[in-house]
DOKEMI-632576 format. One record per residue (C-alpha): residue in three letters; x, y, z. Coordinates in steps of 0.2 Angstrom, whole numbers, padded with zeros to 4 digits, always signed. Layout:
N
ALAXYZ...
END
This chain:
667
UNK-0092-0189-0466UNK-0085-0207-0461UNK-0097-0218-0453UNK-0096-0224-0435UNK-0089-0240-0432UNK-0099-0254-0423UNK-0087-0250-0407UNK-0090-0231-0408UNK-0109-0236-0411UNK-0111-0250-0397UNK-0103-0234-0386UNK-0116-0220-0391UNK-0128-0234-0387UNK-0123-0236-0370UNK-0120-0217-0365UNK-0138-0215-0371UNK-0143-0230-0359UNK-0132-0223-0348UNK-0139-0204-0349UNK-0156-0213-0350UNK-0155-0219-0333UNK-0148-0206-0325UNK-0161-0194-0329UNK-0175-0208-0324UNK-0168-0208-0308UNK-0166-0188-0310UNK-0184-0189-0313UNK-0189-0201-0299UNK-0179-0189-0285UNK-0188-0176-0292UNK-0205-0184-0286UNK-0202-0192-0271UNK-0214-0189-0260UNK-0207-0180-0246UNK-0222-0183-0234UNK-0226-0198-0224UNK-0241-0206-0233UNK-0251-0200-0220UNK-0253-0184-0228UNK-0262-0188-0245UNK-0277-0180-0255UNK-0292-0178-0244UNK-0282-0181-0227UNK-0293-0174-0212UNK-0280-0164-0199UNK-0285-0164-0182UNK-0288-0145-0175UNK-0286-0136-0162UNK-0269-0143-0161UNK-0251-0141-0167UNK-0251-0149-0182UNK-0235-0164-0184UNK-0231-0168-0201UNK-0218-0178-0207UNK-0206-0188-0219UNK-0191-0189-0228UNK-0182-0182-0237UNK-0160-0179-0242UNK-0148-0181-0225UNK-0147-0163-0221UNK-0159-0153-0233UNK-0171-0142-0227UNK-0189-0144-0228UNK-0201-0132-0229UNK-0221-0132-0228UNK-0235-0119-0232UNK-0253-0125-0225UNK-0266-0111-0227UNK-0256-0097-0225UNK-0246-0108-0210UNK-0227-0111-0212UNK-0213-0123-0203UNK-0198-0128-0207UNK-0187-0145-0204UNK-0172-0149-0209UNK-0169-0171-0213UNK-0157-0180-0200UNK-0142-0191-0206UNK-0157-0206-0209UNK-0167-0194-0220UNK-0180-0191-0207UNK-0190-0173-0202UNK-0202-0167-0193UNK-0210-0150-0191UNK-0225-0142-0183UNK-0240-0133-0189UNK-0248-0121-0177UNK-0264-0127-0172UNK-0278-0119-0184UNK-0297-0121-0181UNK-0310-0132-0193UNK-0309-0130-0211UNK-0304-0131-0227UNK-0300-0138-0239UNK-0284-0134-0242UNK-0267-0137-0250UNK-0252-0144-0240UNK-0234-0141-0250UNK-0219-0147-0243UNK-0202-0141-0252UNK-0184-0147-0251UNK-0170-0148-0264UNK-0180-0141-0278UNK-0194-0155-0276UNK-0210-0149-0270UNK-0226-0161-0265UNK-0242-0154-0266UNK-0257-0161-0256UNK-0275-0157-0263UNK-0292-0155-0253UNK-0284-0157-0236UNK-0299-0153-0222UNK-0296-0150-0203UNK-0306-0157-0190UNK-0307-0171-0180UNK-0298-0186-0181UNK-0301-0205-0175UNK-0292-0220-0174UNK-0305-0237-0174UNK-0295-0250-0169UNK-0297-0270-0162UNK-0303-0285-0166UNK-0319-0292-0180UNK-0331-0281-0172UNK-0323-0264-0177UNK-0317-0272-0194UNK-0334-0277-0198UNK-0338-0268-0214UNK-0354-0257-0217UNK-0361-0269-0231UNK-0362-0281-0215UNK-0372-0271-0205UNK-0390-0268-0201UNK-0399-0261-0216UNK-0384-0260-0227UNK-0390-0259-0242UNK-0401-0242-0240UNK-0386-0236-0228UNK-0375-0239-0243UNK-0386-0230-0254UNK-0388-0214-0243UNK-0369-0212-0239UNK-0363-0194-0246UNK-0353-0186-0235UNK-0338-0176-0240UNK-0335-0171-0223UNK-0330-0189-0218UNK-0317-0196-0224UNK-0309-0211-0221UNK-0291-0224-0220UNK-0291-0243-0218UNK-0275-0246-0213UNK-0269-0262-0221UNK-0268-0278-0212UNK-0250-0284-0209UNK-0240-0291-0195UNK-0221-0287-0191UNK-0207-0294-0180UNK-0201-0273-0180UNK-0206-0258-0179UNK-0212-0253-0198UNK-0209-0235-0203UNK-0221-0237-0219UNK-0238-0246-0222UNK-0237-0265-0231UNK-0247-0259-0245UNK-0253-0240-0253UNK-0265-0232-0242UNK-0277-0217-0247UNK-0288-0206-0239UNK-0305-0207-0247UNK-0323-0198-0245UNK-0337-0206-0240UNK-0347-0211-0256UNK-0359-0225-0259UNK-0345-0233-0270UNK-0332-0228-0258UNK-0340-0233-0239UNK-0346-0253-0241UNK-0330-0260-0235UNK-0324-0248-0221UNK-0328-0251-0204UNK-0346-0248-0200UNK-0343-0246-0182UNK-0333-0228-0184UNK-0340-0224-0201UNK-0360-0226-0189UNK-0349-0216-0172UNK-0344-0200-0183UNK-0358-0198-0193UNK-0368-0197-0176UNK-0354-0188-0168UNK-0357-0174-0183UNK-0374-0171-0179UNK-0368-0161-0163UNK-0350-0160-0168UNK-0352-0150-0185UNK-0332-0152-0189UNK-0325-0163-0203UNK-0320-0181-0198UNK-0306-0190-0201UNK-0308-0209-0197UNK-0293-0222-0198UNK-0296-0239-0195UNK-0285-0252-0190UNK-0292-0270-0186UNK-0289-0287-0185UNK-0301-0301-0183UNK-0297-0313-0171UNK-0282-0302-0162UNK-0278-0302-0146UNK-0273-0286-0137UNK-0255-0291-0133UNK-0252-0288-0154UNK-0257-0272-0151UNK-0245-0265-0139UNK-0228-0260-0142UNK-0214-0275-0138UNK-0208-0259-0126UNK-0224-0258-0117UNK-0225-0277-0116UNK-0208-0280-0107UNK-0212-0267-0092UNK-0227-0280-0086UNK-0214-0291-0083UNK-0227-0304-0091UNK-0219-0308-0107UNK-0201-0308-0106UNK-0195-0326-0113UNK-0208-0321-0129UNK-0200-0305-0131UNK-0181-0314-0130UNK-0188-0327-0145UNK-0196-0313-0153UNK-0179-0301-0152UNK-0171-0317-0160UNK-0181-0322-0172UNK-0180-0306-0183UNK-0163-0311-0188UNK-0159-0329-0183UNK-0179-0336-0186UNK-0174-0355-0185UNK-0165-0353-0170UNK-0180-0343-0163UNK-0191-0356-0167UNK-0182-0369-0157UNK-0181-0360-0144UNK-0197-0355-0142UNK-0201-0374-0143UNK-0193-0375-0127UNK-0203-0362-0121UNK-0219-0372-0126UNK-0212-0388-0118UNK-0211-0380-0101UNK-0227-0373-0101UNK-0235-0389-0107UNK-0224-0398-0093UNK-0229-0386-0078UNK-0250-0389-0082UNK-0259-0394-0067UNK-0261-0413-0071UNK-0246-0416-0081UNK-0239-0432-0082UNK-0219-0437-0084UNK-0214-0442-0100UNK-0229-0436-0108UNK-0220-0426-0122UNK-0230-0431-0137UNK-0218-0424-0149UNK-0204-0432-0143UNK-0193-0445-0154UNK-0197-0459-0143UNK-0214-0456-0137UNK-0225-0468-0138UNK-0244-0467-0140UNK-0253-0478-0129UNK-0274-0483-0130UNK-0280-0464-0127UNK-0274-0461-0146UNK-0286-0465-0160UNK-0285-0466-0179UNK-0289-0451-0187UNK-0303-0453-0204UNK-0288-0451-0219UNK-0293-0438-0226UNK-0295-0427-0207UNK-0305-0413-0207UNK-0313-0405-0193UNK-0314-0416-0179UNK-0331-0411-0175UNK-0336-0421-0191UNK-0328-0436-0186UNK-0344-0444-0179UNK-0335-0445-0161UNK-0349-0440-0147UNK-0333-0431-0137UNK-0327-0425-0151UNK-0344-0417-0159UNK-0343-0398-0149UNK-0327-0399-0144UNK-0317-0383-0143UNK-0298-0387-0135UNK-0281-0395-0139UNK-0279-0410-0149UNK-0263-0419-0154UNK-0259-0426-0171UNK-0246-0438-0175UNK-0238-0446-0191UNK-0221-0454-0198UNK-0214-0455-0213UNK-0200-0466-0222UNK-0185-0456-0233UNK-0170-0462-0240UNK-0153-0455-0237UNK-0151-0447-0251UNK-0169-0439-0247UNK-0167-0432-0228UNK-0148-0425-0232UNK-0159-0411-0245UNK-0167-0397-0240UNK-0183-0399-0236UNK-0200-0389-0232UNK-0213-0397-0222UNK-0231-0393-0232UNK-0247-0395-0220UNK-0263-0391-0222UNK-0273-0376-0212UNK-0276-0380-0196UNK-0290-0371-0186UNK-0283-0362-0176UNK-0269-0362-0171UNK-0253-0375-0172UNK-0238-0380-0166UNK-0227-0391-0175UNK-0213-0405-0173UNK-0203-0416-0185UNK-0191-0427-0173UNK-0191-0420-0157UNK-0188-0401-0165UNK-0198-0387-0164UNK-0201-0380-0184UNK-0215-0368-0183UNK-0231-0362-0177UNK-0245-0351-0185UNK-0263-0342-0180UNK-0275-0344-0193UNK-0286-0355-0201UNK-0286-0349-0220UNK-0271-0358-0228UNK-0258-0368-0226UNK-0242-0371-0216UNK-0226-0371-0225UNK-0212-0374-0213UNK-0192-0373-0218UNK-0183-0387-0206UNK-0167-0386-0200UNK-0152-0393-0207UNK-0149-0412-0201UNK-0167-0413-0194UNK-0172-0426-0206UNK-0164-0443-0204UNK-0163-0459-0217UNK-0179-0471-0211UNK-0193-0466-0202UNK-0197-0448-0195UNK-0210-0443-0186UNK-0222-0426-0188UNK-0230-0421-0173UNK-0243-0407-0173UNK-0252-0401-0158UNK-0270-0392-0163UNK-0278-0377-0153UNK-0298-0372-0157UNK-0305-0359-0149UNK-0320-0354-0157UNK-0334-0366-0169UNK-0325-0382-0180UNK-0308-0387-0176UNK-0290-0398-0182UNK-0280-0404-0196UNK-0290-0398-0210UNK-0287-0409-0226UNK-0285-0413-0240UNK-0273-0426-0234UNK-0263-0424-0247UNK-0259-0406-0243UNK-0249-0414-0232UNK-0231-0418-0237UNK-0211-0416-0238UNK-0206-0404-0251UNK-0186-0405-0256UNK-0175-0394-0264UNK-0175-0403-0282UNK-0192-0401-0284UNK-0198-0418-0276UNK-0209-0423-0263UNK-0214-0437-0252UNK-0234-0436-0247UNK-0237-0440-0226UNK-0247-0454-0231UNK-0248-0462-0216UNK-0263-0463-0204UNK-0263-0449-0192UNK-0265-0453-0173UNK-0274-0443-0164UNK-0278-0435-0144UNK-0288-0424-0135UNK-0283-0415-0122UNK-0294-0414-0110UNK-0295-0398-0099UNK-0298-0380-0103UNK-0279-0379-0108UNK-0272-0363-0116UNK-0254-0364-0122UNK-0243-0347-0127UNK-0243-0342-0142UNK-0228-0337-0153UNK-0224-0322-0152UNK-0222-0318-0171UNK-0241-0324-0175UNK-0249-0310-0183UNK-0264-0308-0174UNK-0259-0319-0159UNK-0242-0314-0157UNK-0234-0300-0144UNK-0232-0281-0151UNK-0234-0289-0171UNK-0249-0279-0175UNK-0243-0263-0165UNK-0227-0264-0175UNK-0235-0266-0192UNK-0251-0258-0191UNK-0249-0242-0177UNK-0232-0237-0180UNK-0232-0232-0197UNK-0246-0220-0192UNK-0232-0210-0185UNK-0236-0196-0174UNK-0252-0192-0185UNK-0263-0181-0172UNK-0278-0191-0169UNK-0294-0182-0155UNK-0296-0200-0149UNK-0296-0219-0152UNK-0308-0230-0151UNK-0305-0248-0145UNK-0317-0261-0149UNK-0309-0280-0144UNK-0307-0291-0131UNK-0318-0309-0139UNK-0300-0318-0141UNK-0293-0312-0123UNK-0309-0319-0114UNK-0299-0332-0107UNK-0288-0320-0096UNK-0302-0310-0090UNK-0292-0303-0076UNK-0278-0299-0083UNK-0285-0290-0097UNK-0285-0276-0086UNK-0269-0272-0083UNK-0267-0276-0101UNK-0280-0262-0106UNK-0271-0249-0094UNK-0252-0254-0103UNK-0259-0250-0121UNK-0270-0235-0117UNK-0254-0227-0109UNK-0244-0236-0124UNK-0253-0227-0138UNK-0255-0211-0130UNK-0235-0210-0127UNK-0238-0210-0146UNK-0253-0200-0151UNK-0252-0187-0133UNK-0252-0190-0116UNK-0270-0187-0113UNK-0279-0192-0128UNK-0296-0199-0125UNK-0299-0220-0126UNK-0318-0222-0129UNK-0319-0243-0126UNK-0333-0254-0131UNK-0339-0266-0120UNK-0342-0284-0125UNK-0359-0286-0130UNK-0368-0303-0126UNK-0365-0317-0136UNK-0370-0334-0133UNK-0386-0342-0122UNK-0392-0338-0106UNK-0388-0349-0092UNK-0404-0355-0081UNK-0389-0354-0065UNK-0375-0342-0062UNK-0362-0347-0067UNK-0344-0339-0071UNK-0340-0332-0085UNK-0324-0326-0095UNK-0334-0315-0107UNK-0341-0306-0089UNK-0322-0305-0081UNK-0316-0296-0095UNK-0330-0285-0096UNK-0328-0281-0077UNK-0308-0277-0084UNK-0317-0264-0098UNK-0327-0256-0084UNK-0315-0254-0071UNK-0302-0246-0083UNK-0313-0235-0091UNK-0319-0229-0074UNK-0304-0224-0068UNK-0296-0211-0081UNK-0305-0196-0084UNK-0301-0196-0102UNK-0308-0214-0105UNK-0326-0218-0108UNK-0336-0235-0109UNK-0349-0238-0122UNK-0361-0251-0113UNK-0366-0266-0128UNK-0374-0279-0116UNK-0392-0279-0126UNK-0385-0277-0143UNK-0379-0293-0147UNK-0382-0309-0153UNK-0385-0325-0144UNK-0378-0333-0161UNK-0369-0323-0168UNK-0353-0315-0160UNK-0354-0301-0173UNK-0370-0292-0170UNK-0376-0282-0184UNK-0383-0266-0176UNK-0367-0255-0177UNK-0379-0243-0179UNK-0385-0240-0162UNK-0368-0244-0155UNK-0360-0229-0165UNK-0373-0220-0156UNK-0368-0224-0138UNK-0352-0222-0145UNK-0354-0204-0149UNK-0363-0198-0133UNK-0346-0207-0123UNK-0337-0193-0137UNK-0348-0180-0130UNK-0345-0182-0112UNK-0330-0188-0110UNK-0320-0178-0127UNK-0331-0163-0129UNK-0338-0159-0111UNK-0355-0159-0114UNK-0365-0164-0096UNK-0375-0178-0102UNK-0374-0196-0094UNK-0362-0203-0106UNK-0370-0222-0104UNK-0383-0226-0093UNK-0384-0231-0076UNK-0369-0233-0069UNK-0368-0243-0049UNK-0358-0234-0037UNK-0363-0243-0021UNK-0370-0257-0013UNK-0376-0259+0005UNK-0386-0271+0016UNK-0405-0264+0024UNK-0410-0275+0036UNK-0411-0292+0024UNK-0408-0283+0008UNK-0395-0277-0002UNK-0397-0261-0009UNK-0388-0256-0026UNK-0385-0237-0027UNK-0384-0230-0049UNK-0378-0214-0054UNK-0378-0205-0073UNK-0397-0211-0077UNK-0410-0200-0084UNK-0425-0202-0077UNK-0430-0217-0064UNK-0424-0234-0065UNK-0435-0248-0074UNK-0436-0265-0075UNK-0440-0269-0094UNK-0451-0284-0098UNK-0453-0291-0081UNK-0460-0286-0064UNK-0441-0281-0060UNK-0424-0281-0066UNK-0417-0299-0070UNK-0400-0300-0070UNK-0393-0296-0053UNK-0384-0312-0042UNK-0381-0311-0024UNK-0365-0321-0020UNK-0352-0327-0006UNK-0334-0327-0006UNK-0333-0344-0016UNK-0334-0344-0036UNK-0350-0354-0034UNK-0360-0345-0022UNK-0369-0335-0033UNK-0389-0335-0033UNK-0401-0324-0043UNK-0410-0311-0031UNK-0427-0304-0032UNK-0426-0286-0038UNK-0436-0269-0038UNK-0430-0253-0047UNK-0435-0237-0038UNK-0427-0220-0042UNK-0408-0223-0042UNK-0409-0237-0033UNK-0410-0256-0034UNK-0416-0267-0021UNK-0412-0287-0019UNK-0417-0298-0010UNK-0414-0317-0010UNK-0412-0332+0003UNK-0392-0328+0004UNK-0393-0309+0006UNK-0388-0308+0025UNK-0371-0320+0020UNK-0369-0310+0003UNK-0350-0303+0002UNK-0353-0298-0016UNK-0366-0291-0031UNK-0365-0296-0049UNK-0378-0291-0063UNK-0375-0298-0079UNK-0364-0312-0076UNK-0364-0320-0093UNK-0357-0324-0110UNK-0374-0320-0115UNK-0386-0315-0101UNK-0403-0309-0101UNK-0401-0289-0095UNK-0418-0280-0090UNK-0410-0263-0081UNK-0413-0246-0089UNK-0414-0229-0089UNK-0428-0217-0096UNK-0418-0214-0111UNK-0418-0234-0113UNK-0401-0234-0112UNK-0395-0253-0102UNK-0385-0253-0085UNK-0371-0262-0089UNK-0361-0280-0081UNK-0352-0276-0065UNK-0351-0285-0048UNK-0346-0274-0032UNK-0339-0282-0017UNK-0350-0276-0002UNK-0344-0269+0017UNK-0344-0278+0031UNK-0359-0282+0041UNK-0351-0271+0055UNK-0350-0257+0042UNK-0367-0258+0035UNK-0373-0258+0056UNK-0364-0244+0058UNK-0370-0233+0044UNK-0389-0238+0047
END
């Protein structure tokens, strides 16, 4: 037989490759999952309720499922999507879901059906069980196939995601499996199963540090009517995101113009400002300012501006470039010459900002960053030599001139861009809620509002637009169980307002309202130094009772004393409570402490003398006849005496009271 010519050879070769590759992507087709990641190996399904499940699969094939002796069909849309319905089924399991299409078929081992939770918020619900109380004998004791649990994976998007940043799994509760999930819902269904003996299912999706605007859809956001020149930068900046950037730079520069107090001219990043005696040298290798050895600067939390230049040749500014900075805590917002070029929530790395072309000139530029702390230490971290110009060959010119720096003085808080993960508008909602789908949950649990203390009152109508946000997701009346902000921080010796009380107030008010929200009261759980307390175990508990009365239907008071009224009797005021057991009591004093009487005016308030007997509170204080309002627990981190006889705490509230003429009139 004549042998193959290199040509004929080099062509076998490549219809091998050729055949090789097709039946690689044969084989990939042929397992595909066809199911939304949602549905994995030891996925709880919520009973009791027709069962979505989801995916993709080929434009136009069908789909079918078998769960338990249950079938549906679907048949893909011209995007590949599908969606089909289980009939509901009661608790159980486990069982195997297989969906079919096209000759593939996905099987889906040790599925169980019971309830299912969504944890969502801020540091408190991400708190991990190895930080709790006891962790380490809780750890040891956690065996529990009947819990099973999701962490959702932290990620921020300028859209709506239809898949997860990274692989999620659903996983049993083990002692090698439960140390990093949160101990918050891991504590609330594990007491939840003590009365509600079903499987549960827990998902947890949480961001330290977040603020509730992230969480709800950029939909939801634009019907406030609050947002709407973020949400027109943050429409942009998906696909034009230097253009964004400057434009939202204008957006900053009118807020920061429009202050009470502001001053013409005083734009620090512009070209041509020029910083007068209220700047000062910052130490060259910055850091927090706090360390700086500057008696207003030693606890100050607020906004500080930092300012640089630096010298480039021509040759230099006509490159590409990428302005390097190091972190700054917490949040910054940056110029080079006049020009908006970025802005970023975070304090765990570094900025790295793409400027504009023609931004740069030949000779001196200037860098202008304006610093935001919140919470503990604050500024331009260093090293200073994180700071530099980066160019497109590979060069760089350090910012190795002396910083100036500013305080602003003021309790300022500028907007934040809207593309910030954690700060931003709808970024955690579109890359953390919606790929969960339409994944049937029994309720969801909300445990945030530290980084929204500032807006106290508006946090209200913020907490009513996501509840009604996520349930237009998850079902129109699916149950919100909130967490009230527990006490952080030192008593006061005066009453005195309080951000941390305001949006309490908001928590209260919105959960009191809806018959399918409950309120799990923290106020005596806390910390005075430490803003997360460790005893999620106790607040998984209060957590659970809110489940019982408010998801279940059980008659138990779901969280203590709740105040309904308040009255004046002759030269008292008389506070009327509901949903205790047994009388109330005054722990560790002679009476409740807590409870200010207080005018119309924000400081009017004084504390009042008070006696608990049966249901009722009685005050009594120099201002009482005058008093137009009542306020217990008005704090960051106040000193609460009011209970139940189950020990469970009233919690922070203030009622207006009626008219003198109406008070007369009922005695």
């Amino acid at each position: 037989m004549q042998t193959c010519t290199p040509r004929i050879r080099n062509l076998s070769r490549a219809l091998a490759g050729a055949a090789a590759l097709a039946a690689a992507f044969a084989s990939h087709a042929a397992n595909a999952p066809l199911l939304h990641t949602m549905f994995q190996d030891h996925a709880v399904l919520q009973r009791e309720q027709p069962i979505r499940v989801f995916g993709r699969a080929k434009a136009g094939e069908q789909v079918k499922l078998d769960f338990a002796g249950k079938r549906a069909t679907a048949r893909a849309d011209a995007d590949g999507q599908w969606s089909a319905t289980l009939p509901a089924m009661k608790a159980g399991g486990p069982y195997t879901l297989a969906a079919t299409s096209g000759g593939i078929t996905q099987n889906v081992a040790d599925v169980m059906v019971g309830d299912v939770w969504l944890c969502s918020g801020q540091s408190n619900m991400e708190l991990q069980v190895w930080r709790s109380l006891d962790a380490r004998a809780e750890i040891a004791g956690a065996n529990n196939d009947r819990i099973r649990f999701m962490t959702v994976p932290q990620n921020g998007a300028v859209t709506p995601q239809a898949t997860f940043a990274t692989p999620v799994k659903w996983t049993t509760t083990t002692p090698e499996t439960i140390r990093d999930f949160s101990a918050a819902c891991y504590y609330f269904a594990r007491e939840l199963q003590k009365t509600v003996d079903v499987p549960m299912g827990l998902i947890n999706a949480a961001w330290g540090g977040s603020r509730i605007q992230a969480w709800t859809s950029g939909d939801a956001l634009r019907a406030t009517k609050l947002y709407d020149a973020e949400l027109d930068v943050l429409a942009r900046y998906a696909t034009d995101e230097a253009g964004a950037i400057g434009q939202w730079g204008q957006v900053w520069a009118r807020w920061w113009n429009a202050r009470d107090g502001a001053k013409p001219g005083d734009e620090p990043w512009a070209q041509a400002y020029a910083p007068g005696k209220d700047w000062r040298t910052a130490p060259r290798e910055l850091g927090a300012w706090e360390r700086w050895g500057v008696p207003e600067l030693a606890a100050f939390d607020g906004m500080g501006w930092y300012r640089t230049t630096v010298k480039l040749t021509a040759k230099q500014a006509a490159q590409g470039a990428t302005l390097a900075l190091a972190p700054a805590d917490e949040v910054d917002m940056t110029w080079v010459n006049g020009v908006a070029v970025g802005s970023t929530y975070g304090a765990g790395s570094g900025r790295e900002y793409a400027l504009p072309k023609g931004v740069l000139k030949e000779g001196e530029n200037v860098v202008v960053v304006n610093v935001l702390d919140t919470y503990r230490e604050g500024g331009l971290y260093g090293p200073a030599s994180a700071n530099a110009l980066r160019f497109r060959d590979g060069s760089s010119v350090a910012l190795g001139n002396p910083w100036k720096f500013r305080k602003v003085d003021g309790n300022d808080t500028p907007p934040r861009a809207p593309w910030q993960t954690a700060a931003g508008l709808s970024t955690l909602y579109n890359g953390m809620i919606a790929p969960l789908g339409r994944y049937n949950v029994r309720g969801m649990l909300w445990y945030q509002g530290e980084s929204n203390t500032f807006e106290g009152a508006r946090y209200r109508d913020l907490l009513r637009t996501l509840r009604e946000d996520w349930r237009s997701r998850f079902g129109a009346r699916t149950p919100m169980l909130i967490v009230q902000l527990a006490n952080y921080g030192l008593p006061k010796p005066q009453p005195a307002e309080s951000g941390w009380a305001e949006l309490r107030e908001s928590q209260r008010q919105v959960a009191d309202e809806d018959a399918n929200s409950g309120l799990a009261v923290a106020i005596d759980i806390g910390d005075h130094y430490d803003i997360h307390p460790p005893n999620k175990q106790e607040l998984g508990r209060r957590l659970a009772r809110v489940a019982r009365h408010v998801v279940y239907g059980e008659r138990l008071p779901p969280s203590g004393p709740v105040p309904r009224a308040a009255r004046r009797v002759a030269d008292a005021v008389v506070v009327t409570f509901a949903d205790n057991t047994g009388e109330l009591v005054g722990v560790g004093a002679n009476g409740p402490i807590g409870f200010e009487l207080c005018g119309a005016q924000k400081d009017s308030c004084r504390y009042a003398d008070a006696t608990a007997s049966g249901n009722t509170v009685t005050l009594r204080a120099p201002n009482a006849h005058d008093a137009t309002r009542v306020r217990y627990c008005w704090a960051d981190g106040p000193v609460c005496t009011l209970f139940d006889g189950e020990h469970l705490p009233a919690g922070p509230f203030e009622l207006a009271l009626p008219t003198a003429s109406t008070d007369d009139h009922a005695r």
